[in-house]
C-alpha positions in Angstrom: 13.1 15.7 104.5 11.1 13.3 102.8 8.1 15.7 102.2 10.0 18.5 100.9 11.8 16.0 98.5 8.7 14.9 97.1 7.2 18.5 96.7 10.5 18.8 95.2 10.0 16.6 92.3 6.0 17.4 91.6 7.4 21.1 91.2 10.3 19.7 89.0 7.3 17.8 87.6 5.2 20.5 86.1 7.9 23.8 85.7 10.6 21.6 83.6 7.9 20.8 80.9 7.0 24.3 81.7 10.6 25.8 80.7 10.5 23.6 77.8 7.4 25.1 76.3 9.0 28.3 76.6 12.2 27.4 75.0 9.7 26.8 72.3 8.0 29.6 72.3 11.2 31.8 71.8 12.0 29.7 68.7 8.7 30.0 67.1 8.9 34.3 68.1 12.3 34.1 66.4 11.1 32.0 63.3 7.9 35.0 63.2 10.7 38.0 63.4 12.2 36.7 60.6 9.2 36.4 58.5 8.3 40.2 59.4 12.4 40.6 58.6 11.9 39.1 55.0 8.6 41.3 54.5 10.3 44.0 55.0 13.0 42.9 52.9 9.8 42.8 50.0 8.9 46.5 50.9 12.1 47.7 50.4 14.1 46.8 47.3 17.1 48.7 48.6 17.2 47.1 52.1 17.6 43.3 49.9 20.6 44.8 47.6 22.2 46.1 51.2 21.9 42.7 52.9 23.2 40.9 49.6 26.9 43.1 50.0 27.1 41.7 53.9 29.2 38.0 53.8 27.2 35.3 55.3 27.4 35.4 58.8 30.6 33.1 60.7 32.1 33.5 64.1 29.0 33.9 65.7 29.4 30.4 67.8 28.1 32.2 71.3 24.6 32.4 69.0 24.7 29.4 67.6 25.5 27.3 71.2 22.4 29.9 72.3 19.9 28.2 69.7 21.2 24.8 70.3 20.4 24.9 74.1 17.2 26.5 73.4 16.1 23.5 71.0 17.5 20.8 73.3 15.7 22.1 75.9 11.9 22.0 74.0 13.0 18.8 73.1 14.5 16.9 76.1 11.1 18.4 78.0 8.7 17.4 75.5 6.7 14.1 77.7 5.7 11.4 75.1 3.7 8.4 75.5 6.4 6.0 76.0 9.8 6.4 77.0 11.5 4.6 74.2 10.1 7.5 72.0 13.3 9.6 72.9 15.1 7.7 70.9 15.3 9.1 67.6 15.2 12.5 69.1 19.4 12.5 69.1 19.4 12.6 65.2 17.2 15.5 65.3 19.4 17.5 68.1 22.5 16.5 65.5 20.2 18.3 62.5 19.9 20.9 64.6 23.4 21.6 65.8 24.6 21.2 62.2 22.0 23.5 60.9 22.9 26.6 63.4 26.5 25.7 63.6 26.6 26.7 59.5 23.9 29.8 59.7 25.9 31.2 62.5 29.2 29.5 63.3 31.0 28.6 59.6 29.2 28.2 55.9 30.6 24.9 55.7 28.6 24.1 52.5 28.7 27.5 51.1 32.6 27.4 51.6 32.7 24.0 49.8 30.8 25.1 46.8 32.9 28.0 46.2 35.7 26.3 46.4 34.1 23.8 43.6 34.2 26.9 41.2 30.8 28.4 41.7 32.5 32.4 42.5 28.8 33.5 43.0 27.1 31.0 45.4 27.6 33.8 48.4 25.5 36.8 47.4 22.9 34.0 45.3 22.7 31.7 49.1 21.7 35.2 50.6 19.3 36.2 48.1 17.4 32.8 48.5 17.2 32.9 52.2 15.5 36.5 52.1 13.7 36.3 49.2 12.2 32.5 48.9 14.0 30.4 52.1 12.0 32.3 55.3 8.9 33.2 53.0 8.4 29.7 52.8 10.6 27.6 55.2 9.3 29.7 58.3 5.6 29.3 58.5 6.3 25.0 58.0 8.6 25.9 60.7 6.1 27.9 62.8 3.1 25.1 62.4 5.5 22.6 63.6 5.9 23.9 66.6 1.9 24.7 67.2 1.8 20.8 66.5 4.2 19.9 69.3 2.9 22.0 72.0 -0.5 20.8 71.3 1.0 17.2 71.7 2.7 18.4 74.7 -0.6 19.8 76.2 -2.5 16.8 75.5 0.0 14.0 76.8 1.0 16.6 80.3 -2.1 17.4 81.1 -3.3 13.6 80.8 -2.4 12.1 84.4 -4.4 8.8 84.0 -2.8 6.0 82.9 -5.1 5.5 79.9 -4.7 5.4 75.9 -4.9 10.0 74.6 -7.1 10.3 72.0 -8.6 14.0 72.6 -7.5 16.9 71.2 -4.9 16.7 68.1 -4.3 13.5 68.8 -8.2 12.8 67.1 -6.4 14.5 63.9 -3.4 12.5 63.5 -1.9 9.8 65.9 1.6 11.2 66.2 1.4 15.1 66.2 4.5 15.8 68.0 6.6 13.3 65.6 4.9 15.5 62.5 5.9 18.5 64.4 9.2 17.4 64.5 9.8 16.6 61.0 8.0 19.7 60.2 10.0 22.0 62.0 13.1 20.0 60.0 11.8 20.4 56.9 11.0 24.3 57.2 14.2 25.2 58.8 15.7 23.1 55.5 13.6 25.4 53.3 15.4 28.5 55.5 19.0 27.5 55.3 19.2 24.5 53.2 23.1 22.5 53.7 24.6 19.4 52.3 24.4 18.0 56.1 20.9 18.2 56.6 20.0 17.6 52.7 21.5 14.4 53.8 20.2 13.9 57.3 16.4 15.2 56.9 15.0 11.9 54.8 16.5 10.0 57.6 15.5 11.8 60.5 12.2 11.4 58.7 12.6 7.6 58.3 13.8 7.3 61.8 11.1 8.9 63.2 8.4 7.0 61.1 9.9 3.7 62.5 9.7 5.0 65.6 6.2 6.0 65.5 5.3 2.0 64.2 7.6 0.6 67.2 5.1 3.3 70.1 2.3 1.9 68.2 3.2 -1.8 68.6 3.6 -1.2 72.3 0.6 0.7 72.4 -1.0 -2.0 71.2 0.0 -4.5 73.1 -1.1 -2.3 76.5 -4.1 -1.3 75.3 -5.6 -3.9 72.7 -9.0 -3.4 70.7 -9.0 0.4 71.8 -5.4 1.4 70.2 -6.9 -0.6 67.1 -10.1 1.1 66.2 -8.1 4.3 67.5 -5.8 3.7 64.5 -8.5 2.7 62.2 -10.2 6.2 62.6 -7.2 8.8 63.0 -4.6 8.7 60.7 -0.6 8.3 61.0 0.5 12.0 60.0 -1.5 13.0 57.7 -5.0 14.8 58.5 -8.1 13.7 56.1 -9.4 16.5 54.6 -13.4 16.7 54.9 -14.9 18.1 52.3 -17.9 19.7 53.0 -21.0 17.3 51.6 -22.5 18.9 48.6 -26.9 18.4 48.6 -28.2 17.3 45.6 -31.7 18.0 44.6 -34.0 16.2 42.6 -36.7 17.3 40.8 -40.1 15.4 40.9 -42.0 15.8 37.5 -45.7 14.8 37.6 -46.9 13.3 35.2 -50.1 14.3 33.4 
């Protein structure tokens, strides 16, 4: 009983993760479709002036509950280097359940600006998500995600208890954190509301303070090698190496 317990677990172990990465993988398909969707839109004029008579989409909670379970489950799966790290992960599950519970369930902010007197906000909040919002928003959205599977591979597939400092993690020190606030910020570019206007530079702060709290600890466990780790890879922001340019000096000889 014992045995198959344990067998148990290591399989829990390795296909939980696994199911998460897949939960992320259908998000980032979905954020691709509707690049290819808003192409299309580009291609043909008349489909855009279609989609602009259509209301903005409401009722549509079974979708909405669909996309929320699919993000909490990338997100509750992702392994980080400490286990206090999970704890600004509940403001981003709130950005997320407020962002889909407006694109699909009720355009709370849409609703509140018509109701402020501006008649036209409707057909104008559609035109921006087709034309500008998933032209832009989705391919932040899209490298987000790259950034936190590559965290996840790195910190999974690491079964030593030892400090990771291979793979992305030589670019920046916190690529699933960046991933996070990446995916935020594109997904803010798609569908952008007065909640998550609000709650995105504080997700963002809150997951910058957590980053310096994983690196405290991470200092304190693993001393001089955390420090010159930090001193050579940066936070969340990659140094851009420009490519050395040769100079050439000419040697005159004199007569």
């Amino acid at each position: 009983m014992g045995i198959a317990s344990e067998r148990l677990k290591r399989r829990l172990k390795i296909l939980l993760p696994l199911a998460g990465v897949v939960a992320l993988i259908i998000f980032g398909m979905i954020m691709f479709d509707q690049i290819v969707a808003t192409v299309g839109v580009f291609i043909g004029r008349a489909n855009l002036e279609r989609i602009l008579s259509y209301p903005l989409p409401r009722g549509y909670w079974h979708i909405a509950i669909l996309n929320i379970i699919i993000v909490a489950l990338f997100l509750a799966l992702i392994p980080v280097r400490l286990k206090s790290s999970w704890r600004a992960h509940g403001a981003y599950l709130g950005f997320m359940v407020s962002m889909f519970s407006e694109m699909f369930g009720f355009p709370l902010t849409v609703y509140l600006l018509t109701t402020a007197g501006y008649q036209f906000i409707e057909p104008e909040f559609i035109r921006y998500v087709w034309t500008i919002g998933h032209i832009v928003g989705s391919p932040i959205v899209i490298i987000g995600l790259f950034l936190l599977f590559l965290g996840w591979k790195e910190i999974f597939l690491e079964r030593d208890d030892r400090l990771v400092t291979e793979g992305i993690y030589s670019i920046v020190r916190h690529p699933q954190y960046l991933g996070i606030i990446l995916v935020t910020l594109g997904m803010l570019l798609v569908w952008p509301t007065l909640p998550t206007l609000i709650m995105w530079p504080i997700l963002t702060a809150l997951y910058y303070r957590q980053a310096r709290l994983e690196e405290r600890t991470l200092l304190l466990k693993f001393g001089k090698e955390f420090e010159e780790y930090t001193k050579r890879t940066p936070m969340f922001i990659p140094k851009i190496r420009l490519p050395k340019v040769r100079t050439y000096r000419s040697d005159f000889i004199k007569p």
